[in-house]
N, C-alpha and C positions, 0 to 999 in steps of 0.2 A: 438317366434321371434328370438332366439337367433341363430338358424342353419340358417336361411334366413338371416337376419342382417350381419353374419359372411360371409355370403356366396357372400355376395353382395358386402362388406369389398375388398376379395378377388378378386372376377371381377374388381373390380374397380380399384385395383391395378394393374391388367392384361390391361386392357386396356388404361392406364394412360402408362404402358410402351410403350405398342404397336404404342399411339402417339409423345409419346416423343421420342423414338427410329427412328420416320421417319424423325425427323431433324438433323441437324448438332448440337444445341445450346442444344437440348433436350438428344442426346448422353453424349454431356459433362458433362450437371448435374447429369446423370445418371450413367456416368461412373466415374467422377471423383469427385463431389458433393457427392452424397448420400451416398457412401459407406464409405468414410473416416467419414463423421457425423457418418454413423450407429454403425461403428470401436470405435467410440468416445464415445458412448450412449452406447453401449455395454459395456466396461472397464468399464467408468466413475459409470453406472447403478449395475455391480457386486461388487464392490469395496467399494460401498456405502452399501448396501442391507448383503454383506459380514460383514463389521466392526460393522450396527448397530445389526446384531445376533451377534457378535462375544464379542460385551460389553454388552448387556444383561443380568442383573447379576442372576447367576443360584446360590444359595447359600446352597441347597440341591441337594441329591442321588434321581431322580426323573426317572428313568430308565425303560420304562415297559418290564414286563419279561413274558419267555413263560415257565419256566421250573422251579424244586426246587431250593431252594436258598441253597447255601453253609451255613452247621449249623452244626451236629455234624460228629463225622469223618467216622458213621457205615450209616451215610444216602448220598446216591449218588444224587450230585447234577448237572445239568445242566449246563457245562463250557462255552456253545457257546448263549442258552437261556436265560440264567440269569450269567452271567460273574459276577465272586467273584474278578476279576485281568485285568489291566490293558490289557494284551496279551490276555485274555478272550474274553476283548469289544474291542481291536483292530479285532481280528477271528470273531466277528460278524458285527463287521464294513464290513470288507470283502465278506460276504456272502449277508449282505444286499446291499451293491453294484453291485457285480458283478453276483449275481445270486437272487437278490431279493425275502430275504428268508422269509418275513415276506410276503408280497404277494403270496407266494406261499400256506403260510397256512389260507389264507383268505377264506371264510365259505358266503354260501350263504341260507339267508331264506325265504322259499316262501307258501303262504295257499295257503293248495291243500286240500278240500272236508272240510274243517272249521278245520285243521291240520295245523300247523306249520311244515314245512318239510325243515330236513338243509341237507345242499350237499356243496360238493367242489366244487370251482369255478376255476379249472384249468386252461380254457380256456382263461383268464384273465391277469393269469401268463404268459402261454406261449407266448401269442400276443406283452404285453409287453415286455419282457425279447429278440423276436426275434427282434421288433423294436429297441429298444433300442443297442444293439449289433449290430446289419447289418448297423442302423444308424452311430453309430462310426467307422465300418470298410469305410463304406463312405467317412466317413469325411479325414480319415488315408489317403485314397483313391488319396483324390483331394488335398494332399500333391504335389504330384506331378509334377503341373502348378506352385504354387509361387517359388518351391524348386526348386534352379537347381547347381549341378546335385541332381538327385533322389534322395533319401535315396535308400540303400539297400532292408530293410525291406517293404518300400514302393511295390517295385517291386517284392518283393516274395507275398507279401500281394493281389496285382492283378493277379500275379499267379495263387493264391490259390482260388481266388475268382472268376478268368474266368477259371477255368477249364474243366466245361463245356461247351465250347463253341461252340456252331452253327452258321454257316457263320460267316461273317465279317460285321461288329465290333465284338469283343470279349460279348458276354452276360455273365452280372455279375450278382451273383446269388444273393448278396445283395441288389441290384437293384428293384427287383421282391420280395423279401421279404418283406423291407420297404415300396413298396406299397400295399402287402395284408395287413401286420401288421396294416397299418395306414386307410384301408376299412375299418378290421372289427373291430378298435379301436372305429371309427366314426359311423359303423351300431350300432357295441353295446350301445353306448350313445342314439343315436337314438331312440331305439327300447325297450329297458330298460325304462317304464315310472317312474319308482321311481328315477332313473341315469337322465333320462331328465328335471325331475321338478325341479330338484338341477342343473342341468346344466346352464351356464352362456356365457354370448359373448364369453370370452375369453378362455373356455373351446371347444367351435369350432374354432374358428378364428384362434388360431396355429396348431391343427393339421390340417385343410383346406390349411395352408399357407406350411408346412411341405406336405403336398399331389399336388398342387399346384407344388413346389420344385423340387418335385420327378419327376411329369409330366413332366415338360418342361425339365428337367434334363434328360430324357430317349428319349424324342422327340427327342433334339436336338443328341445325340448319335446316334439314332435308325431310325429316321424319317428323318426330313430335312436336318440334319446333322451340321457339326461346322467345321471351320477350326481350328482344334488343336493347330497348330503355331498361333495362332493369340491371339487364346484365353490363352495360356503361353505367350504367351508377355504380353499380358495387366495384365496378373498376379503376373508375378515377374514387372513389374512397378510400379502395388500398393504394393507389397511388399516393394520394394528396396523406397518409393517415390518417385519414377520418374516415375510419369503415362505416357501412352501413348492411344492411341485411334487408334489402327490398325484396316484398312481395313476386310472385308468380317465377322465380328463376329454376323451379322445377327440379324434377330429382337427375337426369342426365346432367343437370349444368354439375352439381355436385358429384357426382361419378367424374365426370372432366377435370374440373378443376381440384380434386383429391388425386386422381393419377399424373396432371400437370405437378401438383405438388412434389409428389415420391421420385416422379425426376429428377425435378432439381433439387433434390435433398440428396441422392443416390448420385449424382454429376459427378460431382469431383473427384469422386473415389473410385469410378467405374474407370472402363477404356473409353468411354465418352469424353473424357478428358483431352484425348487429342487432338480436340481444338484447340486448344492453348496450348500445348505440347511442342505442335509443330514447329511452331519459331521461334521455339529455346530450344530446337534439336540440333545439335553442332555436326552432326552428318548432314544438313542441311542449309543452314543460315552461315555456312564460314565458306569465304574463298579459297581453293587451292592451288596458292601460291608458295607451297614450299619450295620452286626453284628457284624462284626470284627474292624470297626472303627466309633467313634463320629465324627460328622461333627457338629462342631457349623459356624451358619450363620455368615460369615466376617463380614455383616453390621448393626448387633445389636448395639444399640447406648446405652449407659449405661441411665438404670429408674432410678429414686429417688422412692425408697421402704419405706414403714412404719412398721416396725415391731411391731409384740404383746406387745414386752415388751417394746419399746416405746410409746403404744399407754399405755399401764396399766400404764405407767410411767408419762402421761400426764394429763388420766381420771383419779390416783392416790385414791385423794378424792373421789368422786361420785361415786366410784367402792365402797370402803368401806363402804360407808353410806348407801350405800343399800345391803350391807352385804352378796356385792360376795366374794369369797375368792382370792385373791392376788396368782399370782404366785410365785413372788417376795419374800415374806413372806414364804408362804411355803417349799421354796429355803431355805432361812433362819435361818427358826424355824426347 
């Protein structure tokens, strides 16, 4: 039920705009309502999900590693695999975000003929690693509307990313990637029965809402089109707070921007969350150098100990009467 449920989630969000969008009263909530709540849910939701990882007390070197550890000086260790230095596990910080290295050497195992059979799972990397990136040049992208003027970068950035372009409107090639990536993110879930019986609502419900996104976001471009001007105004409005609700922004823009909303209203609380997650993860962001340094736990609370020779010192008599021998004495004699 979860890909039906989700999917149903999603229409119903579509067609909730498409009603509310045919009123005057149902515009305003929709343009000026929902989005500053969703603005609000969003902050408020990372901010909180942020601090409670960030005081979670980690009082050990808990790091998993993929490579030799740093030990003697004739055995070659692993600097970006198993980081012995700070600058170590910041360069695997790095890899793991921006080229997600640990997914890349993720392993898949399947019985074939009453065999265990392991292979690479490439195709897993790749899908995410382009979604993930084409998604961000997106986002860079639609800098643009709240900003004005542009940023620079903004517009070398659409440059580089209509450069191939066929007729008018410019086709962005990021565009077209975030929606295969996000197919065959969603076939494979699908289609993968081990991925599916672990699958959950909310493992369909955002990428559906993210494909959704895309849709009405290429529609409107490609299809029935937007007035440009119109839709920069109502964007530096909510930017600047000074909304407005200008003429001809069409019932798609509202489908769009009611499921942009439900995203990031839904963000923090999802698995979407591990984008922030990631470098407050202490399997991740710590060096392991427990051979080269003691870590005692901050928050050992001092025990009351009984020592041997308090305790012979106590059973004193009854030790000797049954004719064990005294350390004490020994010491002594």
């Amino acid at each position: 039920m979860g890909p039906l449920s989700s999917a149903i989630g999603v229409v119903a969000l579509i067609v909730l705009a498409a009603l509310a969008g045919a009123s005057e009263p149902g515009r305003v909530v929709l343009g000026l309502v929902i989005p500053y709540a969703a603005l609000a849910t969003f902050l408020a939701g990372i901010c909180y999900r942020l601090v409670q990882w960030a005081l979670a007390p980690v009082p050990f070197r808990i790091p998993t590693t993929c490579g030799q550890q740093k030990s003697l000086p004739w055995i070659k260790s692993a600097r970006l695999d198993n980081p012995s230095t700070g600058l170590g596990a910041v360069g695997r910080m790095a890899l793991e975000v921006l080229l997600f290295r640990s997914l890349f050497r993720n392993n898949q195992a399947e019985l074939y003929e009453r065999r265990f059979v392991f292979g690479d799972s490439k195709y897993l990397w790749l899908g995410a690693l382009a979604f993930h990136w084409s998604l961000l040049i997106v986002l860079l992208r639609h800098l643009r509307l709240p900003v004005e003027p542009v940023p620079q970068f903004v517009l070398a950035l659409n440059a580089v990313d209509g450069f191939f372009q066929i007729g008018a409107p410019v086709l962005y090639l990021s565009n077209l990637i975030v929606l295969g990536a996000l197919v065959y993110l969603l076939l494979r879930r699908w289609r993968d029965p081990q991925l599916r019986y672990i699958s959950q609502f909310s493992d369909y419900f955002a990428p559906l809402l993210l494909l959704g996104i895309a849709v009405s976001g290429m529609l409107m471009r490609y299809g029935a089109g937007a007035d440009v001007v119109a839709v920069k105004r109502f964007a530096i409005g909510l930017a600047t707070f000074q909304p407005v609700l200008p003429e001809g922004l069409g019932l798609l823009f509202w489908i769009h921007l009611l499921l942009v909303s439900a995203l990031a209203a839904c963000f923090p609380f999802s698995k979407l969350m591990h984008m922030g997650g990631v470098f407050l993860s202490p399997t991740r962001n710590l060096a392991n150098n427990s051979r080269i340094k003691r870590h005692i736990n901050p928050w050992n609370y001092p025990v009351k100990t009984h020592t041997y020779a308090e305790w012979e010192h106590e059973f004193h008599d009854k030790i000797k009467a049954a004719g064990i021998p005294l350390d004490e004495e020994q010491k002594n004699g």
